[in-house]
C-alpha positions as CSV (number, residue, x, y, z in Angstrom):
1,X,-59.3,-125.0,-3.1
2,X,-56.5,-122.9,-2.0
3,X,-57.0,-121.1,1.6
4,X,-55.2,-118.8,2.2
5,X,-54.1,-118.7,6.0
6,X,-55.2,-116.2,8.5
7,X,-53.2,-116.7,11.2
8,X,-50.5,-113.3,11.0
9,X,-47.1,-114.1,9.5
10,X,-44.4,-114.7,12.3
11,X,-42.6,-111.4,11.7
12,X,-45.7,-109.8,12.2
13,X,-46.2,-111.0,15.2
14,X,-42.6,-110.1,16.5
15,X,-42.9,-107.2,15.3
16,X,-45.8,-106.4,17.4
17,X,-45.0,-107.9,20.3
18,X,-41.6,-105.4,19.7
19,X,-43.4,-102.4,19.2
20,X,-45.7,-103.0,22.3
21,X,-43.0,-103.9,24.4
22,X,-41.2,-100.6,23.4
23,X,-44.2,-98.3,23.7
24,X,-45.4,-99.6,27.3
25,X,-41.3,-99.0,28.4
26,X,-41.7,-95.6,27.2
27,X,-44.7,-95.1,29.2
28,X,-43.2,-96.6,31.9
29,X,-40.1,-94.6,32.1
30,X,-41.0,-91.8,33.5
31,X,-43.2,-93.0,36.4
32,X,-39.9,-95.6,37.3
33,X,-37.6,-92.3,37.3
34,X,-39.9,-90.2,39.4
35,X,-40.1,-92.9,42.3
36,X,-36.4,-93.8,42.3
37,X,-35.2,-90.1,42.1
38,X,-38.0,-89.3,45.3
39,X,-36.0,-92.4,46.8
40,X,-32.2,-91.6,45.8
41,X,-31.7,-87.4,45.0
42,X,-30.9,-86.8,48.4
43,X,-28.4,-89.5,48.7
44,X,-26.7,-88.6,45.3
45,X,-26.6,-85.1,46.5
46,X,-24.3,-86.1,49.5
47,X,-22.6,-88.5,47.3
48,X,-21.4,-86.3,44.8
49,X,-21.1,-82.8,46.7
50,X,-19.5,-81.7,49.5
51,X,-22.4,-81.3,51.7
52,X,-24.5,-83.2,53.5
53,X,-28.1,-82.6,53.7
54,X,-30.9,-84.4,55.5
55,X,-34.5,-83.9,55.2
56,X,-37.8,-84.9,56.4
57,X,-40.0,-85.0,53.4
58,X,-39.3,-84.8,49.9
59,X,-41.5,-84.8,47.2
60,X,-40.2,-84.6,43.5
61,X,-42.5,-84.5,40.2
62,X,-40.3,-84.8,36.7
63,X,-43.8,-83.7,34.9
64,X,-44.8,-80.3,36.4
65,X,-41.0,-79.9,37.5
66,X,-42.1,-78.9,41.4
67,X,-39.7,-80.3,44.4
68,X,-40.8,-80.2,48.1
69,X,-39.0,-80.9,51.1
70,X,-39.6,-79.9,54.7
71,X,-37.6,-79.8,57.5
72,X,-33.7,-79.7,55.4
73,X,-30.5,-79.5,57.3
74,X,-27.5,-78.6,55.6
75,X,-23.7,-78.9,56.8
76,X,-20.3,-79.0,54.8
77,X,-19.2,-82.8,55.3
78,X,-15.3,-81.0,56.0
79,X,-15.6,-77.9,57.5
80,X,-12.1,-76.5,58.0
81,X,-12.0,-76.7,53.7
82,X,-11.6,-72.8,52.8
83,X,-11.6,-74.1,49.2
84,X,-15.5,-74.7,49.3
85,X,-18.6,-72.3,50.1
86,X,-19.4,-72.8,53.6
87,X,-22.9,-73.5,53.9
88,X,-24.4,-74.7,57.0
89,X,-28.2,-73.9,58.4
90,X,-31.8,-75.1,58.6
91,X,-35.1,-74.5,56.6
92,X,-38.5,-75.4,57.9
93,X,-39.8,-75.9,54.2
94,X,-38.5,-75.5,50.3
95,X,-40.7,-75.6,48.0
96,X,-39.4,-74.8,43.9
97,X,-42.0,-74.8,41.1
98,X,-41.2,-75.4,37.3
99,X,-37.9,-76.2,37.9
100,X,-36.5,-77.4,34.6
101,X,-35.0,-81.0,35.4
102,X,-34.8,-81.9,31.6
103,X,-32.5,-78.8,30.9
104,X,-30.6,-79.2,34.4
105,X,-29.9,-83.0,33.0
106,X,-28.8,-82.2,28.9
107,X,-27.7,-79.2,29.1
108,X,-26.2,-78.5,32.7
109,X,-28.6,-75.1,33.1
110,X,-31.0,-74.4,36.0
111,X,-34.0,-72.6,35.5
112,X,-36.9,-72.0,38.2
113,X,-39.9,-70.6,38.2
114,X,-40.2,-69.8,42.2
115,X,-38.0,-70.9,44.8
116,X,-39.9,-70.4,48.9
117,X,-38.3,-71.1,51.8
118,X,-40.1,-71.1,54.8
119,X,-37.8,-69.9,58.1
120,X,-34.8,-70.4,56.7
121,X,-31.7,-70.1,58.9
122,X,-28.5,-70.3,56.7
123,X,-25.1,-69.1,57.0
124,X,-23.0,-69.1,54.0
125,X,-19.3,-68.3,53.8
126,X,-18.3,-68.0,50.2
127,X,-14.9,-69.7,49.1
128,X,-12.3,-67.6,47.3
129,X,-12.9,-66.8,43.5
130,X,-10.6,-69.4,41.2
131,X,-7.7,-68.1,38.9
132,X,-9.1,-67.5,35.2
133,X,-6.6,-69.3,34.0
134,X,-8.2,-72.9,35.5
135,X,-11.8,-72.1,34.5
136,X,-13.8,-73.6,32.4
137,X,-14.6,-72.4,28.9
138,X,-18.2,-73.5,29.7
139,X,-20.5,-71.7,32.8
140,X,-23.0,-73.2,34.5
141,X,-26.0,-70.8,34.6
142,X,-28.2,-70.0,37.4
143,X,-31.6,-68.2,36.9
144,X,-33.3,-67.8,39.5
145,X,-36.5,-65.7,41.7
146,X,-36.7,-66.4,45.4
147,X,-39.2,-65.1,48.0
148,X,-37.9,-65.7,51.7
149,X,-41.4,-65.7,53.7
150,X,-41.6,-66.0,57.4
Protein backbone atom coordinates (compact mmCIF):
# COMPACT_ATOMS: atom_id res chain seq x y z
CA UNK A 1 0.00 0.00 0.00
CA UNK A 2 1.05 3.42 -0.72
CA UNK A 3 1.03 6.02 2.41
CA UNK A 4 1.14 8.89 1.78
CA UNK A 5 3.26 10.91 4.31
CA UNK A 6 1.92 13.43 6.76
CA UNK A 7 4.67 15.00 8.05
CA UNK A 8 4.48 18.86 6.14
CA UNK A 9 6.75 19.31 3.08
CA UNK A 10 10.07 21.16 4.06
CA UNK A 11 9.14 24.39 2.40
CA UNK A 12 6.14 24.37 4.27
CA UNK A 13 7.67 24.37 7.16
CA UNK A 14 10.19 27.27 6.24
CA UNK A 15 7.78 29.01 5.17
CA UNK A 16 6.02 29.04 8.35
CA UNK A 17 8.60 29.31 10.55
CA UNK A 18 9.22 32.66 8.04
CA UNK A 19 5.97 34.05 8.30
CA UNK A 20 5.95 33.66 12.18
CA UNK A 21 9.12 35.00 12.55
CA UNK A 22 8.04 38.13 10.48
CA UNK A 23 4.64 38.63 12.18
CA UNK A 24 6.00 38.36 15.93
CA UNK A 25 8.92 41.22 14.62
CA UNK A 26 6.13 43.27 13.53
CA UNK A 27 4.54 43.05 16.77
CA UNK A 28 7.49 43.57 18.34
CA UNK A 29 8.54 46.73 16.69
CA UNK A 30 6.71 49.05 18.07
CA UNK A 31 7.05 48.13 21.83
CA UNK A 32 11.27 48.05 21.06
CA UNK A 33 10.86 51.69 19.59
CA UNK A 34 8.78 53.13 22.34
CA UNK A 35 11.39 51.99 25.07
CA UNK A 36 14.54 53.04 23.21
CA UNK A 37 13.06 56.41 22.07
CA UNK A 38 11.87 56.96 26.22
CA UNK A 39 15.59 56.03 26.66
CA UNK A 40 17.48 58.04 23.73
CA UNK A 41 14.98 61.32 22.45
CA UNK A 42 16.49 63.51 24.81
CA UNK A 43 19.97 62.63 23.94
CA UNK A 44 19.38 62.89 20.12
CA UNK A 45 17.79 66.13 20.80
CA UNK A 46 21.09 67.63 22.17
CA UNK A 47 22.91 65.63 19.66
CA UNK A 48 21.45 66.99 16.70
CA UNK A 49 20.33 70.67 17.79
CA UNK A 50 21.84 73.38 19.24
CA UNK A 51 20.38 73.21 22.57
CA UNK A 52 20.69 71.37 25.40
CA UNK A 53 17.93 70.20 27.39
CA UNK A 54 17.74 68.14 30.51
CA UNK A 55 14.79 66.70 32.15
CA UNK A 56 13.55 64.81 35.09
CA UNK A 57 10.91 62.56 33.76
CA UNK A 58 9.96 61.65 30.37
CA UNK A 59 7.38 59.61 29.24
CA UNK A 60 6.74 58.98 25.44
CA UNK A 61 3.85 56.66 23.88
CA UNK A 62 4.20 56.17 19.76
CA UNK A 63 0.41 54.71 20.00
CA UNK A 64 -1.70 57.49 21.55
CA UNK A 65 1.08 60.03 20.45
CA UNK A 66 1.23 61.81 24.21
CA UNK A 67 4.84 62.97 25.62
CA UNK A 68 5.43 63.92 29.26
CA UNK A 69 8.25 65.37 30.93
CA UNK A 70 8.58 67.30 34.11
CA UNK A 71 11.03 69.39 35.41
CA UNK A 72 12.87 70.50 31.59
CA UNK A 73 15.78 72.89 31.44
CA UNK A 74 16.70 74.35 28.38
CA UNK A 75 19.94 76.42 27.40
CA UNK A 76 21.65 77.15 23.89
CA UNK A 77 24.85 74.87 24.00
CA UNK A 78 26.80 78.36 22.40
CA UNK A 79 25.32 81.32 23.57
CA UNK A 80 27.10 84.22 21.93
CA UNK A 81 25.65 82.44 18.31
CA UNK A 82 23.27 85.39 17.03
CA UNK A 83 22.63 83.02 14.09
CA UNK A 84 20.34 80.71 16.28
CA UNK A 85 17.02 81.43 18.40
CA UNK A 86 18.09 82.06 21.80
CA UNK A 87 16.18 79.91 24.06
CA UNK A 88 17.02 79.49 27.48
CA UNK A 89 14.41 78.85 30.69
CA UNK A 90 12.71 76.30 32.83
CA UNK A 91 9.19 74.41 32.84
CA UNK A 92 7.90 72.63 35.83
CA UNK A 93 5.86 70.14 33.50
CA UNK A 94 5.06 69.58 29.51
CA UNK A 95 2.75 67.63 28.71
CA UNK A 96 1.52 67.30 24.52
CA UNK A 97 -1.29 65.00 23.49
CA UNK A 98 -1.84 63.49 19.96
CA UNK A 99 1.20 64.60 18.72
CA UNK A 100 1.61 63.01 15.38
CA UNK A 101 5.21 61.20 15.55
CA UNK A 102 4.43 59.07 12.30
CA UNK A 103 3.89 62.45 10.21
CA UNK A 104 6.81 64.33 12.17
CA UNK A 105 9.02 61.10 10.94
CA UNK A 106 7.77 60.72 6.91
CA UNK A 107 6.75 63.66 6.21
CA UNK A 108 8.78 66.32 8.32
CA UNK A 109 5.22 68.01 9.62
CA UNK A 110 4.18 68.52 13.31
CA UNK A 111 0.87 68.36 14.31
CA UNK A 112 -0.56 68.51 18.09
CA UNK A 113 -3.48 68.24 19.54
CA UNK A 114 -2.70 70.21 23.02
CA UNK A 115 0.52 71.33 24.13
CA UNK A 116 0.45 72.46 28.54
CA UNK A 117 3.15 73.74 30.21
CA UNK A 118 3.03 74.10 33.71
CA UNK A 119 5.19 77.41 35.16
CA UNK A 120 7.03 77.87 32.39
CA UNK A 121 9.85 80.38 32.60
CA UNK A 122 11.39 80.93 29.08
CA UNK A 123 13.11 83.60 27.35
CA UNK A 124 13.47 83.41 23.75
CA UNK A 125 15.57 85.72 21.49
CA UNK A 126 14.68 85.08 17.96
CA UNK A 127 17.66 84.88 15.36
CA UNK A 128 17.50 87.13 12.25
CA UNK A 129 15.24 86.03 9.34
CA UNK A 130 17.55 84.17 6.39
CA UNK A 131 17.85 85.67 2.77
CA UNK A 132 15.15 84.13 0.39
CA UNK A 133 17.51 83.43 -1.80
CA UNK A 134 19.13 80.39 0.63
CA UNK A 135 15.80 78.86 1.66
CA UNK A 136 14.48 75.92 1.11
CA UNK A 137 11.78 75.17 -1.54
CA UNK A 138 10.24 72.94 1.10
CA UNK A 139 8.76 74.43 4.77
CA UNK A 140 8.60 72.69 7.70
CA UNK A 141 4.98 73.25 9.13
CA UNK A 142 4.01 73.88 12.63
CA UNK A 143 0.45 73.53 13.84
CA UNK A 144 -0.05 74.06 16.85
CA UNK A 145 -2.77 75.03 20.27
CA UNK A 146 -1.01 75.80 23.56
CA UNK A 147 -2.58 76.60 26.97
CA UNK A 148 0.08 78.21 29.49
CA UNK A 149 -1.60 77.35 33.02
CA UNK A 150 -0.15 78.41 36.28
Amino acid sequence: MNEKSTKPSKLKKILTITGISVLVLLLIFPFALDAYLKRKLPDLINDKTPYHLTLDQFNLSLFSGNLNAENLVINNKNKKDSTVTQISGTVKKLKIEDFSIWKAVFNKTYKAKDVVLTDPNITVVFAPKKDKKNKCSKEQAVVYTYYLTG
